[in-house]
N, C-alpha and C positions, 0 to 999 in steps of 0.2 A: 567376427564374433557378434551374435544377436545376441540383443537382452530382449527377454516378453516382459511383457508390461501387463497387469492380471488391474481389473478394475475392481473397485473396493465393493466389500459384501452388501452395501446399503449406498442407498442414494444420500449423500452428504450434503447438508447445510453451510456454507462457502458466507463466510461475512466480510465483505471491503469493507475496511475501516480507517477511513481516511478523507481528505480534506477535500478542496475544488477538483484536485487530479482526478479522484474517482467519483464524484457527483458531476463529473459531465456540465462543470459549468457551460455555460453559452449557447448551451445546444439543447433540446429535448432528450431526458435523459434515455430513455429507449435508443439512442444514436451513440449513446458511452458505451466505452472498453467493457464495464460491468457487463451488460445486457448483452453486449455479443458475445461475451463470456457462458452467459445463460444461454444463449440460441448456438453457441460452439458446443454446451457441456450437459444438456438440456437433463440427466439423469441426474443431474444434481440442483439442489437449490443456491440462488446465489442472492443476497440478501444487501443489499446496498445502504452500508450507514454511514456515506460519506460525506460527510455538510460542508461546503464551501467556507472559506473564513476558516475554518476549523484548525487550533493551536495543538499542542500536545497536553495541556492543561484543559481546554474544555473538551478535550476527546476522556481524558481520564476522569471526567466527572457524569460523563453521559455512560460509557461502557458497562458499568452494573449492573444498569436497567437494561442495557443491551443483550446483553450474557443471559439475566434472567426474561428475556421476551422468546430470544431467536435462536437460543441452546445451540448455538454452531459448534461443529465439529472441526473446523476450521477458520481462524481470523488472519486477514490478510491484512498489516497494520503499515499504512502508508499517510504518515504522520509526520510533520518536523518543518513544511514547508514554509509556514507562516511562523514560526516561531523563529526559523533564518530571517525570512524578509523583517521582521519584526525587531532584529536581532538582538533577541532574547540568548542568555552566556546558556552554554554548551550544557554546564552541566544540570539547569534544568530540563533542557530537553534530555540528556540521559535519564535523570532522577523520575521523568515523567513516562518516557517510554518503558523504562524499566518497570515500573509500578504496571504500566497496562500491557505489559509483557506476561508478569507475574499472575497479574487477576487473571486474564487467559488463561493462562497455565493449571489455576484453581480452579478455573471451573470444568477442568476437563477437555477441552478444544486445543487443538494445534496450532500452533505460530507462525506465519513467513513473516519477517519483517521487508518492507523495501529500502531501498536506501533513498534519500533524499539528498538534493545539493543546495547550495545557493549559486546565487551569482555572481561571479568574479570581483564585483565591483565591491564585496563587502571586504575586499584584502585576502591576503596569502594565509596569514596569521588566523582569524574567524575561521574560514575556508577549510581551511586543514583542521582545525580544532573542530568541526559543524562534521563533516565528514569522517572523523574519525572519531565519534561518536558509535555511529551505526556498526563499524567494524568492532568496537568494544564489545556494546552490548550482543554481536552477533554472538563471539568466544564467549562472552560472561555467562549467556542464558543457553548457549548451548543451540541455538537457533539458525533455520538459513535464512542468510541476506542476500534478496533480490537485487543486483546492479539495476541503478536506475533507468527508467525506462524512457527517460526524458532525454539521455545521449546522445539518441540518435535520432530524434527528433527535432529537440531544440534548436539545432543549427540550419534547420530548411524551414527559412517563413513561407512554405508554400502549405505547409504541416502545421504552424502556428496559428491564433487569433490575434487577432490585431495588437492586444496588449504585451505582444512577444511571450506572458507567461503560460499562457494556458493553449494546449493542442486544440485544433480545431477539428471537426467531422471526417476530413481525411484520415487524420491520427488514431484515430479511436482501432481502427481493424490493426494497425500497426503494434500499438498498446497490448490490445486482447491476444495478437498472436506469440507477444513477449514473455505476458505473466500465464497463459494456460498451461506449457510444462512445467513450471513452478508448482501450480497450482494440483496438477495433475499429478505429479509426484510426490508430492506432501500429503493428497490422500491416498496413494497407496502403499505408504511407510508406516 
């Protein structure tokens, strides 16, 4: 059985909103998953507001003005990573994502959430509480969550930057070719 897949009536404004994962630390960002996103999807806009360092508290205080600049019809919220390394309790990062779940959802635009992990090393107990988080708020808001895209990555330093956290320039096409059917089918639902 074939499904057709129908491309949406308008060229869609597409915002990453998220932390060093999608600001393409280390590299010039034109070489990030983003921007090969844009040169994958070129009929659409894709709007990169992803700031390194970036917690799920200072993403939620920047996105307002975000919403009111770049009127996206799609936000792609990939957020949480620095608030594990950080480790900031679980339930701020729900109370935080939820709220910038929510303002999205107000102003009209669509939601992928991704999922975010830590690193083993913060315990079983974190671990499982940090990660089942995202699964919460998937059911709570009604929303799809992306498995993260770091799985398959993470585990080949050939794909990594030195600092083990962040993908390196090979990664990026691996990334973009993860999140584009995500992306792809969220705008044409």
């Amino acid at each position: 059985m074939s499904v057709l897949i129908t491309a949406p009536a308008h060229a869609a404004k597409v915002l990453i909103f998220g932390d060093s994962l999608g600001a393409s630390y280390g590299m010039a960002q034109q070489l990030g998953w983003v921007a090969l996103l844009q040169k994958n999807l070129p009929e659409h806009q894709f709007i990169n507001g992803s700031v390194s360092g970036e917690t799920t508290a200072g993403g939620l205080r920047r996105l307002p003005a975000l919403l009111d600049s770049v009127t996206p019809d799609l936000v792609v919220v990939e957020l949480g990573g620095n608030d594990g390394l950080r480790g900031f309790p679980p339930t701020q990062l729900e109370n935080n994502l939820t709220k910038i779940i929510t303002l999205t959802k107000d102003s009209g635009a669509k939601v992928l959430l991704t999922e975010v992990m830590v690193p083993p090393n913060y315990g079983p107990r974190y671990t499982k509480k940090f990660t089942q988080v995202y699964q919460d708020i998937s059911k709570a808001q009604n929303i799809v969550l992306i498995p993260f895209f770091m799985q398959d990555i993470a585990p080949h330093p050939e794909l990594m930057q030195r600092d083990g956290i962040h993908p390196n320039e090979k990664a990026q096409e691996k990334i973009a070719t993860w999140m584009q059917p995500w992306i792809e089918s969220a705008l044409i639902q």
